[in-house]
ZABAMAR-871327 format. One record per atom (N, C-alpha, C, O): x, y, z. Coordinates in steps of 0.1 Angstrom, whole numbers, plus 5000, padded with zeros to 4 digits. Example, Ala and Ser with C-alpha at 12.3 -4.5 7.8 and 13.67 -1.06 7.14 Angstrom:
BEGIN
513249435078/512349555078/513249675078/514249675085/512849785071/513749895071/512950005079/513450115080/
END
This chain:
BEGIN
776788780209/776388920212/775488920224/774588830225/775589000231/774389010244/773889140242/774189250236/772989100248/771489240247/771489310261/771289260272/771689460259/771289500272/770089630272/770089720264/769489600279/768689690278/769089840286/769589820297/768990010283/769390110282/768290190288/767090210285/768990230296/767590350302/767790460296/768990480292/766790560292/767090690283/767690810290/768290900284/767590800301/769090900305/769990880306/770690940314/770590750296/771990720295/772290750284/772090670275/772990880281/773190940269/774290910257/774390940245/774990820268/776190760257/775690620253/776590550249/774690590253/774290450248/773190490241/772790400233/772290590241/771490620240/771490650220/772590680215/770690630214/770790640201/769490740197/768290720198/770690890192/769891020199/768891000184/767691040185/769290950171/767790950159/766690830166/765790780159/766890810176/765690720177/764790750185/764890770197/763390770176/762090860188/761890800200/761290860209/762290670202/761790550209/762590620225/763690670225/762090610232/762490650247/763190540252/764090550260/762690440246/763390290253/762990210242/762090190235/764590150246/765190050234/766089980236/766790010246/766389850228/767289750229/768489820220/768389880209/769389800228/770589880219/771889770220/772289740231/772389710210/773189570210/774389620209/774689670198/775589630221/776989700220/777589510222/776989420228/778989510213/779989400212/780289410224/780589510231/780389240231/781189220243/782889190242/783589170252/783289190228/784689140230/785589230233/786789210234/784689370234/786289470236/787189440251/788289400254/785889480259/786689490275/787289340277/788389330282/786589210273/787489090279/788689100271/789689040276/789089170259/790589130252/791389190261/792189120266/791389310265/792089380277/792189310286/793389300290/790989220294/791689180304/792789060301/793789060308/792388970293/793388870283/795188960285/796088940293/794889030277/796289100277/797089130289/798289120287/796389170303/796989160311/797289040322/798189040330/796388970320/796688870326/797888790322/798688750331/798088760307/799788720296/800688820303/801888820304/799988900307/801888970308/801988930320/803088900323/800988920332/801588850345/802388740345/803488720350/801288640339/801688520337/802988550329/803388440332/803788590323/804588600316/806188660325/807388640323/805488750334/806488820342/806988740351/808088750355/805888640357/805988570364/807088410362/808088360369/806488370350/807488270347/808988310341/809688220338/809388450340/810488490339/810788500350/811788430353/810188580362/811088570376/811088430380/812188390384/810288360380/810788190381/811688140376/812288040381/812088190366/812688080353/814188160359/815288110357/813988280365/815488380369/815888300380/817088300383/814988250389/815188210405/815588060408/815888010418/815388000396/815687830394/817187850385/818087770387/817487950378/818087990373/819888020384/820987970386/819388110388/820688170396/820488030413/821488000419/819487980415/819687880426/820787780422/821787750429/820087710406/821487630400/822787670398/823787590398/822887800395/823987850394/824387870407/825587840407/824087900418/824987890430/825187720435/826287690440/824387650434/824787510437/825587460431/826287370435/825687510416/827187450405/828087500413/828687430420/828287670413/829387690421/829887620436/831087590439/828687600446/828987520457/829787390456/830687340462/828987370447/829987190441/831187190434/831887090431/831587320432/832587320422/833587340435/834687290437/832787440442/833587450458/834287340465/835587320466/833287280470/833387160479/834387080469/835287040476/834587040458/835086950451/836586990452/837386900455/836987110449/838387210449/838787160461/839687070463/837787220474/838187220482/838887040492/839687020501/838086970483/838086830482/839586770477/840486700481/839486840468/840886820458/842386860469/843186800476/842086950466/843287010477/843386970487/844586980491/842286880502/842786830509/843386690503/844586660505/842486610495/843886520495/844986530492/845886460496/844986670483/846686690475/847386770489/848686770489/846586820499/847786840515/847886770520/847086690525/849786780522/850386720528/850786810540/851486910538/850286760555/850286840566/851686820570/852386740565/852186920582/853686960586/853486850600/852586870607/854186780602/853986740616/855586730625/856686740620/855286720636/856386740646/856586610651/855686580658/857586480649/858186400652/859586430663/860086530666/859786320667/860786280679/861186110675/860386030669/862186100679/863185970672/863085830686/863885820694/862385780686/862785660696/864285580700/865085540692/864385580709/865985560712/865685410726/864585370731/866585390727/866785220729/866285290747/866185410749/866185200756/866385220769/867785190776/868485100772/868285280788/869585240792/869185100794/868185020793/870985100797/870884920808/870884870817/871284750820/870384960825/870184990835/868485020840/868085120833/867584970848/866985020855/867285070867/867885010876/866585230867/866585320882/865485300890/864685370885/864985230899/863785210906/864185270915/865285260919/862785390922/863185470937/861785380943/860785350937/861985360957/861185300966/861385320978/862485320984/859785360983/860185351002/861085261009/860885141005/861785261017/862085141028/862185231041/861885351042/862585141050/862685141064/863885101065/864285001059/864785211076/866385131081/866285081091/865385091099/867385001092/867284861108/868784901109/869584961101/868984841121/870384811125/871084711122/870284611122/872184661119/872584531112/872784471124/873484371122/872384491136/872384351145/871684431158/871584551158/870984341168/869984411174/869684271183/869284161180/869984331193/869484231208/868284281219/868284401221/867584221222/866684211235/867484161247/867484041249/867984211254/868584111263/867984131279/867984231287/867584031280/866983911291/867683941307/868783961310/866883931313/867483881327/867483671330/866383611331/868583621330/869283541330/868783451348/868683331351/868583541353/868983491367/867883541378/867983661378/866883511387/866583581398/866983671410/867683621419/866683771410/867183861421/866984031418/865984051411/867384101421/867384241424/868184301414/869184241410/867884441408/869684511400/869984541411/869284501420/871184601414/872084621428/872684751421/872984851427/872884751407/873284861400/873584791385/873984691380/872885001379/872585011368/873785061358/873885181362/874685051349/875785131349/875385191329/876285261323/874185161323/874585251315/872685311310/871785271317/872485381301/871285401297/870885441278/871585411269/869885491278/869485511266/870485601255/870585731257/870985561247/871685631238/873485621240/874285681233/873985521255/875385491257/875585431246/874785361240/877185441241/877585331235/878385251243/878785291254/878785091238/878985001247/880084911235/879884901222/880684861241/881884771236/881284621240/880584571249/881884571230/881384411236/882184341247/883384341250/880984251253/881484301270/881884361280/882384331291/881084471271/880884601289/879984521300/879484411297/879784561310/879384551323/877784641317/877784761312/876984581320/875584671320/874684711331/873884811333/874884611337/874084571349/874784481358/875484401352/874684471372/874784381382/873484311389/872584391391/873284191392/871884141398/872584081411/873584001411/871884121422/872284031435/871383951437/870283991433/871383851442/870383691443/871683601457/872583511456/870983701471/871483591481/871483421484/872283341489/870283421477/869583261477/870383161472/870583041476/871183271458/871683181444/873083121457/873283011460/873883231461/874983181476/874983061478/875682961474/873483091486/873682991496/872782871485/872682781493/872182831475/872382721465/873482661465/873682541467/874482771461/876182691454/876882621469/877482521471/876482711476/876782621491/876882501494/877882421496/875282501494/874482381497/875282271489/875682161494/875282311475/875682251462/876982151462/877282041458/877682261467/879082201474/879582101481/880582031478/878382131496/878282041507/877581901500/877981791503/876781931492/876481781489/877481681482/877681561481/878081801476/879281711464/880681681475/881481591470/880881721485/881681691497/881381551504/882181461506/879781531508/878581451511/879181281500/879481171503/879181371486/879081211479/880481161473/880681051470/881481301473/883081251473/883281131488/883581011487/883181191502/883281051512/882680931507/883280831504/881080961506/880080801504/880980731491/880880611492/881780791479/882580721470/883680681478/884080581473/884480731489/885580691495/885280551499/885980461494/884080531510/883480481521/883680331510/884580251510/882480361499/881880261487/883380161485/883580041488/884180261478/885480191475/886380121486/886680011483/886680171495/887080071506/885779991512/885979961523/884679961507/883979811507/884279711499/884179591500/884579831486/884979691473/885979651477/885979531478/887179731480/888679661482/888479531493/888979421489/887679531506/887579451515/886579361507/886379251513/886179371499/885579221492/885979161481/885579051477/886979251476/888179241464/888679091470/888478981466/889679151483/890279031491/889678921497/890078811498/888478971501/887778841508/887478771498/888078671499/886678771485/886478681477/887778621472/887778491470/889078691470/890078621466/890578521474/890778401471/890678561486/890978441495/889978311501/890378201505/888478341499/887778251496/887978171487/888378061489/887578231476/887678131465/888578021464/888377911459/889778081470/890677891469/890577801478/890877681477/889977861492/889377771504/888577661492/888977541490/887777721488/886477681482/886677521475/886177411475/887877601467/888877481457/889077391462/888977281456/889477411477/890177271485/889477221491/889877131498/887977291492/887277211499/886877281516/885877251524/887577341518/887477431534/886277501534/885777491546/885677561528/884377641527/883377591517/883677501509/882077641518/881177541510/881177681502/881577791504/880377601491/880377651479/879277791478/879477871469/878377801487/877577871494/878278021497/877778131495/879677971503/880378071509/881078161501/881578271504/881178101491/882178131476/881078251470/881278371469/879578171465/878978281458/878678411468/878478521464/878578381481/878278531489/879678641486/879478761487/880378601484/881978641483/881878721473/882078841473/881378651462/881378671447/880678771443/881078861436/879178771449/878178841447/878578971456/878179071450/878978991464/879279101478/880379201470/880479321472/881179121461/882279221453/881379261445/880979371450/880979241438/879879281425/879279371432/879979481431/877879411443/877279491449/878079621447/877679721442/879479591453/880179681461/880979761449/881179881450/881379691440/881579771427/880179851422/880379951417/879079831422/878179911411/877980021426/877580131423/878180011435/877880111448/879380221445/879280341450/879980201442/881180301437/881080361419/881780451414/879880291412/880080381403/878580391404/878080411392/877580401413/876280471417/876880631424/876580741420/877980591435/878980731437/879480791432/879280901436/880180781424/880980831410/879680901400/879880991392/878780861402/877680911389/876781051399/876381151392/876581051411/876481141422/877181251423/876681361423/878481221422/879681301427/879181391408/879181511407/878881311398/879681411386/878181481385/878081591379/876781411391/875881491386/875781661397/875381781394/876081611407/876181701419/877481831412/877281951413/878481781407/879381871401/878881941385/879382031380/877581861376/876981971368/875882091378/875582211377/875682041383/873882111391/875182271397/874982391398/876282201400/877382351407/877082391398/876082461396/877882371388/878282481375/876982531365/877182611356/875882481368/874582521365/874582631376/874282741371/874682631385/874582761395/875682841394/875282951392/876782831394/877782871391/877383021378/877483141377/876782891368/876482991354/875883081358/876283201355/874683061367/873483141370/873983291376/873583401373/875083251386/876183361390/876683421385/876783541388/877283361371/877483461366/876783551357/877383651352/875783541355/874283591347/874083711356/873183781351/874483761369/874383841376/875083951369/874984051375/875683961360/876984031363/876284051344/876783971336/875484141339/874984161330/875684251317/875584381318/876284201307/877284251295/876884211283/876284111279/877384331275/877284341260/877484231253/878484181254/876684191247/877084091235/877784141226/878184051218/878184261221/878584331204/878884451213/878484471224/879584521203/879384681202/878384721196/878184691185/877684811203/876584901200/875885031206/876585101213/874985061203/873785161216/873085081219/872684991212/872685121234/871485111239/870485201234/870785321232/869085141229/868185191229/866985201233/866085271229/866985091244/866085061251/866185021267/866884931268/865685071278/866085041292/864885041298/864085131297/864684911304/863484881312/863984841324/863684721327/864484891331/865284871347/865984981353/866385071346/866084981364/866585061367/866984981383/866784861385/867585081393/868285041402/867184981417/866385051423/867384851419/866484791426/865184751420/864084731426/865384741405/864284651402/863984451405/864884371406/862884451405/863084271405/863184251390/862384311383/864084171386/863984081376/863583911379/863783841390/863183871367/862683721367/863383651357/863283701346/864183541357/865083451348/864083451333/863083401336/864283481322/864083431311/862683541310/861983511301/862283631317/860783711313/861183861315/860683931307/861883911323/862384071327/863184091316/864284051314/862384161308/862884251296/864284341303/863884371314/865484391302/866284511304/866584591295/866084711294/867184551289/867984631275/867784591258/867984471254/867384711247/867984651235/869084711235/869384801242/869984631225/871384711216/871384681204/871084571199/871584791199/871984741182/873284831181/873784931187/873584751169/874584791161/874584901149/874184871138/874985021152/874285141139/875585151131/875485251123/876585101130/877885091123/877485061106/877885121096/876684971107/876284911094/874784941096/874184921106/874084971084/872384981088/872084911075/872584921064/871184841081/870384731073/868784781064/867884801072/868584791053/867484881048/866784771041/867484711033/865684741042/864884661039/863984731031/863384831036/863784671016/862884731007/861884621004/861884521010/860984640994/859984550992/860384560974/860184680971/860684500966/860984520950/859684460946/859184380953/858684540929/857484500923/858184390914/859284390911/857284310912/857684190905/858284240887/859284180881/857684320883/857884380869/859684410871/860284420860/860484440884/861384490880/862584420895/863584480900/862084320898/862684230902/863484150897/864484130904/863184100886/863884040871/865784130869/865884250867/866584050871/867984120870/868584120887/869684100890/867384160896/867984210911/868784080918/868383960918/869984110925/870684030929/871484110936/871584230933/872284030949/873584050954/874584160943/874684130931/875284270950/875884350944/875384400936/875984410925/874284450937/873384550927/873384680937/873084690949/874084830926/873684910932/873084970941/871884940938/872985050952/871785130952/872385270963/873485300968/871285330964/871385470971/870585510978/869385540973/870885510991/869785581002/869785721007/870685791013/868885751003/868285901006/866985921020/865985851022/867386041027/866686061040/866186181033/866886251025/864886201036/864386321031/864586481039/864486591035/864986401054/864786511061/866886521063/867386581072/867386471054/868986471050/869486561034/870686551029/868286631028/868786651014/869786651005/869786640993/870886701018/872086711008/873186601012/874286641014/872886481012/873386361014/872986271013/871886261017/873986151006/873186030998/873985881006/875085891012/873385781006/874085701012/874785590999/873985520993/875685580997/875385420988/875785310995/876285291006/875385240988/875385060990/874884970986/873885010980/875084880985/875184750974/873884620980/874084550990/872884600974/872384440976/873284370981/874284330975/872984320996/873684181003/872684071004/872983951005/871384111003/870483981002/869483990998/869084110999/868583900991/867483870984/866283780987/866683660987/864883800991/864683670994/864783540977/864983540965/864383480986/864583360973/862683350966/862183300956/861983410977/860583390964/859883580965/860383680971/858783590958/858483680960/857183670973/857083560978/856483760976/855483780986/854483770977/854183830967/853683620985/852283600972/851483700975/851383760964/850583800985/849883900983/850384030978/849684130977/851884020975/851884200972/852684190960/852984280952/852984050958/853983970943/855484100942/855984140931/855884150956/856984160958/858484110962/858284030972/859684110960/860384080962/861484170975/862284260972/861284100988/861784191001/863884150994/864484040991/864284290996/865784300991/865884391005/865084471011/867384361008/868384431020/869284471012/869684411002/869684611019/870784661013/871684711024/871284771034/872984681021/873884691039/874484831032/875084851021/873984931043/874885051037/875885101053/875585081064/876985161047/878185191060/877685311064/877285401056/877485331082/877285441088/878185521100/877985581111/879585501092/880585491105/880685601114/881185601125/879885741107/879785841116/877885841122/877485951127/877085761121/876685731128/875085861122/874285901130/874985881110/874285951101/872685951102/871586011104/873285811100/871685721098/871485681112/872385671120/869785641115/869685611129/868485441121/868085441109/868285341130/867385241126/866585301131/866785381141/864985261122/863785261126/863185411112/861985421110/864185481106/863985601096/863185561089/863285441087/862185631083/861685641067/863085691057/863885771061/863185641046/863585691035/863485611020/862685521019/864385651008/863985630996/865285510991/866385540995/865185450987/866285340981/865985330963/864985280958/867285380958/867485380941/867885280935/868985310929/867585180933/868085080932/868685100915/867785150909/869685070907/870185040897/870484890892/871484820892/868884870887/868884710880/869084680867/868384740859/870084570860/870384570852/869084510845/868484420850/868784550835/867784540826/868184410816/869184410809/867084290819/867084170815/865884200800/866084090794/865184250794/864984270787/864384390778/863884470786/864284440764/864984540758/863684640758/862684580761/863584780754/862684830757/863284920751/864484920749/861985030747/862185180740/861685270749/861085230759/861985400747/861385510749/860885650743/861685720737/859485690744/859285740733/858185870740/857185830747/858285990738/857386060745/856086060745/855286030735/855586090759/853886060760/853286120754/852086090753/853886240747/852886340734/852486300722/851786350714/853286120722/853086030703/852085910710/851585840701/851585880724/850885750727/849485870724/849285980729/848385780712/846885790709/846385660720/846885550721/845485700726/844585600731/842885610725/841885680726/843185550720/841185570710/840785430714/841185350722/839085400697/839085280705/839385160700/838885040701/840585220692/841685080686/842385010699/842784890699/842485110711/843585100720/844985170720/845085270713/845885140725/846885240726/848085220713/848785120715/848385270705/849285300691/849685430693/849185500700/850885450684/851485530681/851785570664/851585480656/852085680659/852185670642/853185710638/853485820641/853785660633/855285590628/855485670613/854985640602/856285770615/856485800598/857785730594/858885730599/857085640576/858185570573/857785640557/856785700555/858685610551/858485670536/857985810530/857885820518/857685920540/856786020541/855185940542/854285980534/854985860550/853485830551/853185760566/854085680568/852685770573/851785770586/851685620588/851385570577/851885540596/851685390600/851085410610/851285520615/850085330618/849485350632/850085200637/849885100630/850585200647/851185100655/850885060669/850785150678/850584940672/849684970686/851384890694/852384830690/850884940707/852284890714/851684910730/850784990733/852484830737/852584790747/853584860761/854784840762/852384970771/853385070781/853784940790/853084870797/855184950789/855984930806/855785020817/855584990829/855785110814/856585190827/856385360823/857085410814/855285450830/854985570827/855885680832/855785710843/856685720825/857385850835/857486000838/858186080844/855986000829/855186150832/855086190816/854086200809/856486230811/856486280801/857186200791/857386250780/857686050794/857786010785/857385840789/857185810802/857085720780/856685580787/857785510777/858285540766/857985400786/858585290780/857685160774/856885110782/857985130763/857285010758/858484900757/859584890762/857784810751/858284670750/858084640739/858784550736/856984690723/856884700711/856184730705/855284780711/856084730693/855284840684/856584950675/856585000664/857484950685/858685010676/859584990681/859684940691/861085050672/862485010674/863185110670/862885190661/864485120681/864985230678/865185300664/865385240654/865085420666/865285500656/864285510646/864485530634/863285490651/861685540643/861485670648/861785730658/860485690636/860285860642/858785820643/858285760634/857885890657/856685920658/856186000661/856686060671/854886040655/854286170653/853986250669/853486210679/854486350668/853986460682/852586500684/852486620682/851586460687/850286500688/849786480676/849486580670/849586370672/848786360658/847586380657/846886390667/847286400648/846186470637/844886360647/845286250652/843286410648/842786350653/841686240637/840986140637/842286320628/841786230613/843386170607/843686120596/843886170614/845086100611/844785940605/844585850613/844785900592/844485770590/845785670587/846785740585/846085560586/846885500582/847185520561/846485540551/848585500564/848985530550/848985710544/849385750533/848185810557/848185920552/849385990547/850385940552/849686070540/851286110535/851186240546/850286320547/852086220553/852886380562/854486400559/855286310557/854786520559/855886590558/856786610573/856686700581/857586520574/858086500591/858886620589/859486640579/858886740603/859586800604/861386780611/861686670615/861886840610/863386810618/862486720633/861486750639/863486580633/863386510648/863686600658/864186710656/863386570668/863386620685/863886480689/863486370686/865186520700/865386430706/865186420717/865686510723/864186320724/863586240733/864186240743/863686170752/
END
């Protein structure tokens, strides 16, 4: 109990029989604290019900979330996705390689001035055609004349001195014969015999010192002779001119004065460079097709006539000719164009579109449905062709692989292959 003391104009505490003005008046403290008691239980009480509601409905939405995620768990493994396949098919037997080349002429001369002197006249030019042994040029060379002249007179010169030579041997032919049996019998000394002897001998090697004159003097003619005729300047082949460095009263110089090229455009010679990857099979009588770009609606064909025998160590190419016919005269040497070559294919290969090659960082595979279930296959590109590549393995005809596979695509996954696409 507590004591409070009461001032007397507090009328409700005030204890009106008591004469006392002031007094101790003892009122119970437990009323007002039970009240507050009571309210504070119902807080605390309301409160641990809205907690007990909020731990309540939280677990209840996390059961459901889990029951979520679990279904939803369930069901992806029980789906089986639709996918779009295409069938792999063998490669022809045939490789098509297209490649730059350059055309040439199948025969092609520089031809030379032969001889010193002047043209005297020019008889054809740039773009004639010419038969073999036309007349192209004439060269005059006064000098070369009067050479063969001279040439002549000397070989006149050493036919006498052989005349001369030989009637010395005959005259010592006889004198030694008729010596010689003096000798025998004693009439002449023996002295007189070897002068005899020796004087025939001289006189024979002095007729074939002449005789060796006379035939060198008769090559050195026909050496000028030749030279004469070198004046007189003609086709080797049938062909065009395509080149003229002379003209009328130029000097030429034997073996350095450029005049004329000719080639032959009948046959054109196309020279390609083949990559080593598809060199393999190329040979004599292999296919091919020449195309001029600025020709579109005409093709040339023609066949491999030669090969080299190694490849080129810096470009690990293989240089191939191909002889194609130009009898109307189509093609010109010296063109850009494209050569198709058709090589038979020395070893086996698939084809499979570039929408089934994954490159991740397994490396490059493909996935293969066999059984209704997903294989990942790694394999090896030959040869890209935009929209589809050739391999060498990893698969075999008539596998089916996937069109843009799944980026969670795992091995062993089950897919439902739609109808094939053929490739």
């Amino acid at each position: 109990m507590t004591e409070i003391r009461v001032q007397p104009k507090n009328e409700e505490v005030q204890d009106r029989h008591d004469p006392k003005a002031d007094r101790v008046v003892t009122l119970p403290s437990a009323v007002p604290k039970r009240r507050s008691r009571r309210g504070g239980v119902l807080f605390g009480a309301s409160t641990l019900l809205l907690l007990a509601g909020g731990l309540a409905l939280g677990g209840w939405r996390h059961y459901q979330t889990e029951l979520e995620v679990a279904a939803t768990s369930q069901q992806s493994r029980a789906l089986v996705p639709d996918v779009r396949v295409a069938t792999v098919r063998a490669s022809d037997s045939k490789i098509s390689v297209t490649l730059p080349a350059t055309t040439t002429a199948f025969e092609a001369a520089n031809i030379f001035a032969r001889t010193n002197g002047y043209i005297e006249k020019r008889y054809v030019d740039i773009g004639d055609r010419v038969k073999a042994g036309a007349l192209l040029a004439d060269i005059t060379a006064p000098e070369l004349d009067h050479q063969i002249t001279q040439a002549k007179a000397t070989l006149a010169q050493n036919q006498a001195t052989l005349q001369q030579t030989q009637a010395s041997r005959e005259l010592a032919e006889v004198t030694n014969g008729r010596d010689s049996k003096l000798v025998k019998q004693g009439w002449l000394t023996l002295q007189q015999g070897d002068n005899d002897r020796l004087t025939l001998q001289a006189q024979q090697a002095a007729v074939a010192v002449a005789q060796s004159n006379i035939a060198a003097q008769e090559a050195q003619i026909r050496v000028l002779e030749q030279e004469k005729a070198y004046q007189r300047v003609v086709a080797p082949f049938d062909g065009v001119i395509t080149q003229r460095n002379i003209d009328n009263g130029s000097l030429v110089t034997s073996g350095s004065t450029f005049m004329f090229t000719l080639m032959h455009p009948n046959v054109i010679r196309t020279q390609v460079f083949v990559p080593q990857d598809e060199a393999f099979g190329l040979g004599p009588g292999v296919e091919a097709v020449v195309r001029v770009p600025e020709i579109p609606d005409r093709s040339f064909p023609g066949k491999v006539t030669r090969i080299a025998s190694a490849l080129q160590p810096g470009s690990r190419t293989l240089l191939t000719e191909i002889d194609v016919p130009n009898p109307d005269g189509a093609l010109s040497p010296g063109i850009y164009c494209t050569v198709e070559l058709f090589i038979p294919r020395k070893t086996p290969s698939m084809i499979i579109p570039a929408d089934a090659v994954v490159f991740d960082q397994n490396g490059l595979h493909v996935a293969v449905v066999k059984n209704g279930a997903a294989h990942l296959q790694k394999i090896t590109i030959a040869r890209d062709f935009g929209t589809e590549v050739e391999v060498h393995d990893g698969v075999k005809p008539g596998d089916q692989v996937i069109l843009n596979p799944m980026i969670n695509l795992a091995e062993g996954s089950k897919v439902a292959a739609r109808k094939p696409q053929t490739s």
